[in-house]
PAGUDO-260392 format. One record per residue (C-alpha): residue number from 1; x, y, z. Coordinates in steps of 0.5 Angstrom, whole numbers. Layout:
! PAGUDO-260392
> NUM_X_Y_Z
...
***
This chain:
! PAGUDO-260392
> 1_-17_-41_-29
> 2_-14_-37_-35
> 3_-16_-31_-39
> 4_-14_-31_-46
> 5_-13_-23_-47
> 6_-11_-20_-40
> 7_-15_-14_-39
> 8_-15_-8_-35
> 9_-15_-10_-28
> 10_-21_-5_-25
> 11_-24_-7_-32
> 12_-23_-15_-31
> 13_-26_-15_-24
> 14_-32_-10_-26
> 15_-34_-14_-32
> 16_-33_-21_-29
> 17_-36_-21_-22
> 18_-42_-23_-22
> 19_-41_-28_-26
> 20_-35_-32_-22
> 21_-35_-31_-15
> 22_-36_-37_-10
> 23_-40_-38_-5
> 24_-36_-34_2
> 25_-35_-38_8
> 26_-34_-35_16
> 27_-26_-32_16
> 28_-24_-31_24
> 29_-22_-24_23
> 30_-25_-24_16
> 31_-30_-19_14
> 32_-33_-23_7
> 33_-35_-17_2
> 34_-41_-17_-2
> 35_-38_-18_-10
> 36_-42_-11_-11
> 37_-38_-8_-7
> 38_-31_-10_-9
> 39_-30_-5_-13
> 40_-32_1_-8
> 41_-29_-3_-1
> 42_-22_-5_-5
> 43_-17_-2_-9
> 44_-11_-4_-15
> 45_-4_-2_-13
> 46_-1_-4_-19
> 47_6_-6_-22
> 48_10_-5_-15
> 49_17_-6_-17
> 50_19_-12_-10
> 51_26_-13_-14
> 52_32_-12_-19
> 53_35_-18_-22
> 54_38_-19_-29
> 55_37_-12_-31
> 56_29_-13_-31
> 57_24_-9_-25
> 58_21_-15_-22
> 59_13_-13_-21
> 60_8_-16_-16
> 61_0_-13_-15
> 62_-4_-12_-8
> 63_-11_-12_-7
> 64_-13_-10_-2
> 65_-18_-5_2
> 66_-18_2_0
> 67_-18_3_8
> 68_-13_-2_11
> 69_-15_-2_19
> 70_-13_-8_22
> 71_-9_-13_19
> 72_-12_-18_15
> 73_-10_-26_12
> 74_-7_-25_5
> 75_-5_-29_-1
> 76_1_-29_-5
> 77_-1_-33_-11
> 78_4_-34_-16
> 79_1_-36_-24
> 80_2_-43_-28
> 81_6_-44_-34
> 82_11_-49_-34
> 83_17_-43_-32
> 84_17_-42_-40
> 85_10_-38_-41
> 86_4_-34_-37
> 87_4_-27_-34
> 88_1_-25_-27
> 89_-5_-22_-31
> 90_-8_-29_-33
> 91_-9_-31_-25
> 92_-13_-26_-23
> 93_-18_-29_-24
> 94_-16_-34_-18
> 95_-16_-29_-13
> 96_-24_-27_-13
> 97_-25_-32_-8
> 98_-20_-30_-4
> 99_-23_-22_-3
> 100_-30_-24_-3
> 101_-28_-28_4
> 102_-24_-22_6
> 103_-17_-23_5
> 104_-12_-18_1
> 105_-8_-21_-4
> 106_-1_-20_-8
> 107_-1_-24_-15
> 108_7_-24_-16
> 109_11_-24_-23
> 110_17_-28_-25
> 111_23_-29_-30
> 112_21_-34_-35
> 113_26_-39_-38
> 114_26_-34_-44
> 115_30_-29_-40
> 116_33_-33_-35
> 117_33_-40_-33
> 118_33_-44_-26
> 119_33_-43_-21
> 120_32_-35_-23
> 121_24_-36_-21
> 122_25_-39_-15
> 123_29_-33_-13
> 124_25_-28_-15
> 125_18_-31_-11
> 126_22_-32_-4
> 127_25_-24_-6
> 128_17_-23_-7
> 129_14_-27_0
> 130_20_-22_3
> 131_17_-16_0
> 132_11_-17_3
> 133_13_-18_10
> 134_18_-12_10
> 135_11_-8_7
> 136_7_-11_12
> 137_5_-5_16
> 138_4_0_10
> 139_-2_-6_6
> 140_-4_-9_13
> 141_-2_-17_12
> 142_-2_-20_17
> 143_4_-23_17
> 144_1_-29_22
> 145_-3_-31_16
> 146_0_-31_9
> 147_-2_-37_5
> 148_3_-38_0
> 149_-1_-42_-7
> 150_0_-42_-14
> 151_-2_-47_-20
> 152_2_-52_-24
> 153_9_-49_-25
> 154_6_-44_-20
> 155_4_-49_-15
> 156_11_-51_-15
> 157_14_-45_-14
> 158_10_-43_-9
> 159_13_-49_-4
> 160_19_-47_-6
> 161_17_-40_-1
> 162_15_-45_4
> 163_19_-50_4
> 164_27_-49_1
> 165_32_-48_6
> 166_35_-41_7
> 167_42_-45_6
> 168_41_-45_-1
> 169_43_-38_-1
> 170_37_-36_-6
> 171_35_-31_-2
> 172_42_-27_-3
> 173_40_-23_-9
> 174_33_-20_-6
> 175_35_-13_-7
> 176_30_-7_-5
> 177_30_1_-5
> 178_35_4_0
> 179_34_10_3
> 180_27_11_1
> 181_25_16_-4
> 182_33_15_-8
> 183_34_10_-13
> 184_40_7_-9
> 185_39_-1_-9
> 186_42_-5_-3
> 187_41_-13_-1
> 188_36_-14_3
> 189_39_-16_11
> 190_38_-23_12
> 191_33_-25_16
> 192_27_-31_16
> 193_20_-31_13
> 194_15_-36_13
> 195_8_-36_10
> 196_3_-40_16
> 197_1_-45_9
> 198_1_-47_3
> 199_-4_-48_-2
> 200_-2_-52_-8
> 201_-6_-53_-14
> 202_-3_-59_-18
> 203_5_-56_-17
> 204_11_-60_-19
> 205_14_-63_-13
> 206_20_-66_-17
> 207_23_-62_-22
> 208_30_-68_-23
> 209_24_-72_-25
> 210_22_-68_-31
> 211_28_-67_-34
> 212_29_-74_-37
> 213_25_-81_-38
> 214_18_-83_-38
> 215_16_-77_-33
> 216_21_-72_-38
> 217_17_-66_-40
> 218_20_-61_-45
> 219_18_-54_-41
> 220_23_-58_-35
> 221_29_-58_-39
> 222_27_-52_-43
> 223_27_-48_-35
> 224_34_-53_-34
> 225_37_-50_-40
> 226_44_-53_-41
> 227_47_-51_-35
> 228_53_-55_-30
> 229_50_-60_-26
> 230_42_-59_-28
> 231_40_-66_-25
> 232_44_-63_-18
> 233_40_-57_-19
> 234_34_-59_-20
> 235_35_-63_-15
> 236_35_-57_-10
> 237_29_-54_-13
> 238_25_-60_-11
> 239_20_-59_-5
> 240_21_-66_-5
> 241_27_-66_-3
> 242_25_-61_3
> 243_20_-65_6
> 244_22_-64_14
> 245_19_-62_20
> 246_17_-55_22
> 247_16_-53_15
> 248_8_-50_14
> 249_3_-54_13
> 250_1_-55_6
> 251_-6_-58_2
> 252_-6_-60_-4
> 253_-10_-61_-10
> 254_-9_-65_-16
> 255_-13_-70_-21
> 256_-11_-77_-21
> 257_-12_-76_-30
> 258_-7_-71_-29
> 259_-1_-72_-36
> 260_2_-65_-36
> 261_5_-66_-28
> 262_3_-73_-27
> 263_-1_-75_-20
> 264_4_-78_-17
> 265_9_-71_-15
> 266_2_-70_-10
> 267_2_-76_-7
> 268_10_-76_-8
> 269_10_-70_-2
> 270_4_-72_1
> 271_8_-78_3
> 272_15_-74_4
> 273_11_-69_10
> 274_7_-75_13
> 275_14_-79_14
> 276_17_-71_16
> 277_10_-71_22
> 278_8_-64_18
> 279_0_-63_18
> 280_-2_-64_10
> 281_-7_-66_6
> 282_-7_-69_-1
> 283_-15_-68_-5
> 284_-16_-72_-10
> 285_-20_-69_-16
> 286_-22_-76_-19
> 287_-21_-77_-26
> 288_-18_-69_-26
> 289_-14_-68_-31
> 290_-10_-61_-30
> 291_-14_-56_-28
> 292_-20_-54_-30
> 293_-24_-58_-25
> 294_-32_-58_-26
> 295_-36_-53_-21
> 296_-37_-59_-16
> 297_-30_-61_-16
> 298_-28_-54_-15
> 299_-33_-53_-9
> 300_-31_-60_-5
> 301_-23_-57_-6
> 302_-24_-51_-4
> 303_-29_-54_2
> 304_-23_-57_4
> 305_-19_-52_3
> 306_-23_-48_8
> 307_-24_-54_13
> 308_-16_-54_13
> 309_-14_-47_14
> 310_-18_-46_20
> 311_-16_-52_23
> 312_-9_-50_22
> 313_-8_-43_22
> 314_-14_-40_25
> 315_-18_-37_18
> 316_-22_-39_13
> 317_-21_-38_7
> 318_-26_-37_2
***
């Protein structure tokens, strides 16, 4: 879902409540949270700076209750927009769900290619899943049950959190305040995060594919640029490329009607982690084009969605 005009966020949920919130399923460990009280039980902590790159403060936004107790599943959701377009802002709508079912939630932003091409976007969310680590304590994610999820470009990217090796190095610029309270900045010590799941909605699973041919895509090249060996590149950027044992399980959701990233990148990784022997599942939203499912399609993917987070970290989701 997308809106046109972001909104104040108190203001957004205030007005928009009512009228979009799914019905909540049992979450182990989960209290779910009638939507009239979302307001008064949760709190907004705004544009928090989880990194530096290129000259610009890298911004993300937490959800999550006004008093934190126990540690509770969080979301990381990374919006859409083919790299080239979208704000955070516009994916609010997409984690309503998720709090109502009792998770908290971070909305993670990016560079775009207009103010750095791949693999800056990349980066920047692998830096963001390690904020949310490193922070975990002072929110209350439960680093145990993160699930990592995005649409489209979003989709992608938030497989790359999940599954791109450490060994490409795209960790090395994740930076963050040090010592406290200074405006010192230091790199992060190298250390390995991984989220327990992925929820894919309709992600890009070959980026070399779209640079070219029948399955070229003008929003690729434009995140390619005209760098050195962009195939190469893109190539490494490629959650199909990475389908091994021991990354997290992965869901994903796609239409088989889909024309801006065609249906076969999920069933292309959906092969890929069957062959590697890693837990996934590809639901296919007959006749769906990109997003924008009806209600029922909507309802039988998140459905699915609870059916296979709880089999596979021990939490539903909403």
């Amino acid at each position: 879902m997308r809106i046109s005009t972001p909104l104040a966020i108190p203001t957004l949920l205030a007005v928009l409540l009512p009228a979009v919130l799914l019905p909540a399923a049992a979450a182990a460990a989960a209290e779910p949270v009638a939507p009239r009280h979302l307001l008064a039980e949760y709190t907004t902590r705004a544009n928090i700076t989880y990194s530096v790159a290129g000259g610009s403060e890298l911004k993300l936004d937490v959800y999550r209750p006004r008093v934190p107790g126990a540690p509770r599943p969080t979301l990381v959701f990374v919006h859409g927009g083919g790299w080239v377009a979208g704000a955070k802002e516009d994916a609010v709508l997409w984690l309503i769900p998720w709090l109502q079912a009792g998770w908290s939630a971070v909305n993670v932003e990016y560079r775009l290619a207009r103010v750095a091409h791949a693999p800056a976007a990349v980066e920047d969310v692998r830096c963001a899943l390690r904020w949310v680590f490193r922070n975990a304590e002072e929110h209350a994610f439960d680093t145990r049950r993160i699930v990592v999820s995005g649409d489209s470009a979003g989709g992608h990217l938030a497989l790359a959190m999940a599954m791109l090796p450490d060994s490409l190095g795209l960790d090395r610029g994740c930076t963050v305040r040090f010592p406290a309270g200074t405006n010192s900045w230091a790199s992060l010590p190298a250390w390995t995060v991984t989220p327990a799941a992925v929820v894919n909605w309709y992600g890009i699973t070959d980026v070399a594919e779209m640079l070219a041919g029948e399955g070229g895509r003008g929003y690729a090249v434009e995140w390619l640029g005209s760098q050195r060996e962009r195939e190469a590149v893109a190539r490494s950027l490629s959650p199909v490329t990475h389908a091994r044992s021991g990354v997290p399980p992965v869901i994903t959701i796609h239409g088989d009607a889909d024309t801006v990233v065609p249906y076969t990148h999920g069933v292309r990784l959906h092969d890929a982690l069957t062959r590697a022997g890693v837990a996934n599942r590809l639901v296919t939203i007959k006749g769906g084009a990109h997003g924008r499912f009806t209600p029922a399609e909507m309802d039988a993917a998140y459905g699915a969605m609870r059916e296979f987070l709880l089999t596979h970290i021990g939490t539903a989701g909403p």
